[in-house]
N, C-alpha and C positions, 0 to 999 in steps of 0.2 A: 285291144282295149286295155287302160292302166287298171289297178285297182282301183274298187269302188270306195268312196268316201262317207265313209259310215259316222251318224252319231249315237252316243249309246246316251238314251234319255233317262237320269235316275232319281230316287227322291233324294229329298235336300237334308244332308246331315245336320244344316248349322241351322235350321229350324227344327221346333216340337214336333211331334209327331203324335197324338193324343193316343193310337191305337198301339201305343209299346208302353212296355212296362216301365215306368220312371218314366213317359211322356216325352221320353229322346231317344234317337236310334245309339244300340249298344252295342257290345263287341261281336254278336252276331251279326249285325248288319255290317259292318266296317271288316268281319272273315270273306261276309260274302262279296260283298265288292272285289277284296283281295284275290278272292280265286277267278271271278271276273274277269279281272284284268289278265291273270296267268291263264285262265283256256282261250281269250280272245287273241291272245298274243300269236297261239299257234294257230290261227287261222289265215291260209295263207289267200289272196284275191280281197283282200281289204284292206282299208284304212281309218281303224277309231280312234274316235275322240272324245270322251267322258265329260259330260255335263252336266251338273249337279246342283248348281247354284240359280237358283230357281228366281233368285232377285235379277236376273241378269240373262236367263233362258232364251228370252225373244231374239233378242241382240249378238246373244252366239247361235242360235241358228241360224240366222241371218246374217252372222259375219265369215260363213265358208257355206258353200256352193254343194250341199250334204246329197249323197246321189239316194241315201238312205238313212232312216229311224231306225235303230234298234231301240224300243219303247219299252222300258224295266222300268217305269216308273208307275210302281204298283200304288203305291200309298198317293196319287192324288195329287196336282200340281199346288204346290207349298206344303205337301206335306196333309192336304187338307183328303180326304178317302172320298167325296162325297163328290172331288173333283177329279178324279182319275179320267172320264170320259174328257175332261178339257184339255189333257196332253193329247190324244190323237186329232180334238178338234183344231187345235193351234197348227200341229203338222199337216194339216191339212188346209191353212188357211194359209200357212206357208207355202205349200206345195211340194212338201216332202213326203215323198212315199214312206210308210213305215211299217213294221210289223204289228201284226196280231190286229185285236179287234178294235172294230171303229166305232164314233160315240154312241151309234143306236144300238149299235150289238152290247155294249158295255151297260147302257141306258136298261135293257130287256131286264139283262140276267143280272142288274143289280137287284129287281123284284121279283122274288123267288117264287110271289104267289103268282105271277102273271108265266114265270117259266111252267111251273108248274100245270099249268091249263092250259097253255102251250101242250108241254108232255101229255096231258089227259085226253086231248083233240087228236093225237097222233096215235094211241091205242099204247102207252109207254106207262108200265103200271108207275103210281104214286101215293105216297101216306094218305090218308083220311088228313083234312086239313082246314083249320078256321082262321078266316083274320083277324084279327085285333085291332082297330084304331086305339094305339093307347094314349091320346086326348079323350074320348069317349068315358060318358059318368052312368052310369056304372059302368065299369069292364065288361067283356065278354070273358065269359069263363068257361073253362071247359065239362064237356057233358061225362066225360067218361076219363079213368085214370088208372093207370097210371098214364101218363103223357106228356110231351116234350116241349117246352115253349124255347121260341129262339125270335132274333130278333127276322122282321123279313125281310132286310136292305140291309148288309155288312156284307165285310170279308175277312178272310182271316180267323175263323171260329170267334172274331167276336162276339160277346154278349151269351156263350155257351160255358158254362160252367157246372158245377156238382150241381147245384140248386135247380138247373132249368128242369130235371126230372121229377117233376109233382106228384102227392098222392093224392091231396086232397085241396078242396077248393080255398082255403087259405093259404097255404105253400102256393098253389097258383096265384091269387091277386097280389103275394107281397111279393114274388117273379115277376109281376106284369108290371108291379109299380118301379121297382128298382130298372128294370128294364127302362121304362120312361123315362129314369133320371140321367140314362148315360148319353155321350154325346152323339148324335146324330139320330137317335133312332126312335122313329114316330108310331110304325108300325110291329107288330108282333103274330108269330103264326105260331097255332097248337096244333100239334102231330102225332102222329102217333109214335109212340115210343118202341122202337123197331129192336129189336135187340140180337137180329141173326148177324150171318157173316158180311161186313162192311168190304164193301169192291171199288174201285178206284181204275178208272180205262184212259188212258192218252193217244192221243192223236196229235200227228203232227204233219202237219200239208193243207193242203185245199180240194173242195170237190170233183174241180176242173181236172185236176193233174193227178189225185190218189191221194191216201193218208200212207204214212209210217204208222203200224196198229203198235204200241207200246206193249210189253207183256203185266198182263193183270196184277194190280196189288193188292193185297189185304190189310188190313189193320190188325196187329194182334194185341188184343186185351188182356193176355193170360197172365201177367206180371201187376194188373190191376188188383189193388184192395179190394176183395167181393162187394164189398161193403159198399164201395161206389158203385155207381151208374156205368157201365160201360159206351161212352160216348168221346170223341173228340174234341176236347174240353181246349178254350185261347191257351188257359195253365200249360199244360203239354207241350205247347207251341213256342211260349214266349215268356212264362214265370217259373224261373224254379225253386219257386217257393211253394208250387202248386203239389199237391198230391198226386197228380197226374203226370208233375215232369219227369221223364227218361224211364217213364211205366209201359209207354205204349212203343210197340213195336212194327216195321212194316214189313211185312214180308211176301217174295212174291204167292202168290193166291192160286190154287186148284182148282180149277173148274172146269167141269164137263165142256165136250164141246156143245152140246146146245145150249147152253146157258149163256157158255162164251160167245156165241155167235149173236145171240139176243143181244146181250150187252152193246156185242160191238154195232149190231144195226139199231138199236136206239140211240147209240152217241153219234153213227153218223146222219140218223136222220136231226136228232137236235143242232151237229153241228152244220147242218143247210137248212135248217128253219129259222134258225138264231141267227143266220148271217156271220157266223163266226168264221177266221182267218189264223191259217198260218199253226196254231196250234191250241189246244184246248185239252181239258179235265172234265170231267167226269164221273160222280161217287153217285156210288147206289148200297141197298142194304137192305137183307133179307128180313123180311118177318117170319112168325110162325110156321107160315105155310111153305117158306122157301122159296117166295119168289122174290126176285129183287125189285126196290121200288129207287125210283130217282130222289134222291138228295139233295143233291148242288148240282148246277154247270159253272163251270169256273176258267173264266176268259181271262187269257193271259193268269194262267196260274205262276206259283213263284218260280222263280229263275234260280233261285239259291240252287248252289252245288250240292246240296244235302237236301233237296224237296224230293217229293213224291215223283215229280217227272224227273227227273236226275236219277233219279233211284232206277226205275223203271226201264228208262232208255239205260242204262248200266245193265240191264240183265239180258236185254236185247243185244248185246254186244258196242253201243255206243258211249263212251267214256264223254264227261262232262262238254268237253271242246266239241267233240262231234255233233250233240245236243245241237247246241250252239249255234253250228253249220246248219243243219236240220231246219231250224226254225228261219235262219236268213237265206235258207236257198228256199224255202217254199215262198217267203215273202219276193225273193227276186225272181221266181217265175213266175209269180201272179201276178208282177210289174211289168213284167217284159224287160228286166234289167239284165246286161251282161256284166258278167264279174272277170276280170283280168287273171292270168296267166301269168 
């Protein structure tokens, strides 16, 4: 068999992007592509082709005979977040197999409160948690505080900042209102405000065939201002103008093995509940009592050379390219694809 003919599906530079700072992709996203390009290079049984131009998308995957998706386009076809499931529905109307997960698995775990009762149905502890319609006159507010409002459809820590930590019930409606203004987001969930040690699990494979167990991350808050909330604030992520940027740390994480073993059998029964593929995330966070509750599930988490799985599979002994391999060979044995020699 020759090498396989891979397309690497990404967001669109030369469009806005509402969920980055200044509303255009920056020099973070234009490194991470860069390194992109240099681990994909060393992967020997393929052939990419980088696709980006999102005005023109349909017409190059349909002008070469792709045996394969590699699907990095996290941010939503045009750039728009709300459309993210419509890049694997399209590959899939094409007829291109691709990695990671498909519109309903994307669909699920874009609704954090339907994950969540998911999680609660499986015996998988979870926050105390309310929803918000924020159309709704009067709001819902919350009963007890301190506590955590976030939006319940994003990615990216959107809509998580110093403010989402309330104490009292005005701090909460003028959170719930500013929430309502930003784009996309209809709904809002109040949480409990968790404050133990934050754990982060990766997987990468399929049910059928095994996971690669990634080694446990932490989050370290100890270079945070007391004075803040200790949570994983967009700031951190993506403003460095935030009081949060290059405060928080990730390091790998200590953990008993029963806790560890917990862990890892709640993320892989979510990742066979959820129908997830290929590779997935995973955050929990202890409260008071020390036990870990679910967070996020996070499908098709970021690909950057510098994320949390990059990190991870780094301490496992995988360097960035190998990552890389990792997630296209779970995708080409769940295809029944041969990769060339």
């Amino acid at each position: 068999m020759g090498d396989l003919t891979v397309a690497v599906v990404l967001g669109d530079p030369r469009l806005p992007y509402a969920y980055a700072v200044g509303g255009r992709f920056g020099d973070e996203e234009r490194e991470a592509v860069e390194h992109l390009h240099t681990a994909l290079s060393q992967l020997e049984g393929y052939r990419f082709t980088f696709l980006d131009h999102h005005a023109r998308l349909i017409d190059d995957l349909r002008a070469v005979p792709f045996d394969l998706a590699l699907n990095l386009c996290d941010t939503g076809f045009r750039n728009h977040w709300e459309l993210e499931r419509d890049i694997p529905a399209l590959l899939e109307i094409l007829g291109i197999p691709y990695t990671g997960a498909d519109p309903m698995s994307i669909s699920l775990t874009t609704d954090k409160a339907l994950v969540r009762a998911l999680a609660a149905g499986q015996g998988i502890p979870v926050p105390n948690e309310t929803y918000v319609d924020l159309a709704a006159d009067p709001l819902v507010l919350p009963t007890i505080y301190p506590c955590l409002i976030k939006p319940n459809s994003s990615g990216g820590s959107f809509g998580i900042t110093r403010d989402c930590v309330v104490q009292e019930a005005g701090e909460a409606e003028t959170y719930l209102r500013w929430l309502a203004a930003q784009p996309g987001v209809v709904d809002a969930l109040i949480q409990d405000f968790l404050t133990g040690a934050e754990y982060t699990v990766g997987l990468v494979g399929n049910p059928a065939t095994g996971f690669t167990v990634l080694p446990p991350l932490e989050i370290d808050y100890t270079a945070l201002d007391p004075a803040l909330p200790p949570i994983l604030t967009y700031g951190s992520k993506a403003d460095p103008d935030s009081p949060y940027w290059a405060r928080l740390r990730f390091r790998r994480a200590e953990i008993d093995d029963v806790k560890w073993s917990q862990l890892i059998d709640h993320s892989v029964t979510l990742f066979r509940r959820l129908g997830l593929r290929d590779y997935a995330r995973f955050d929990f966070r202890e409260g008071e009592d020390g036990q870990p509750r679910l967070l996020d599930v996070n499908t098709n988490p970021t690909w950057y050379w510098d994320g949390k799985l990059a990190l991870m599979a780094e301490w496992a002994g995988y360097p960035y390219h190998e990552l890389l391999r990792l997630i296209l060979e779970a995708a080409v044995s769940r295809q029944g694809l041969d990769v060339g020699t």
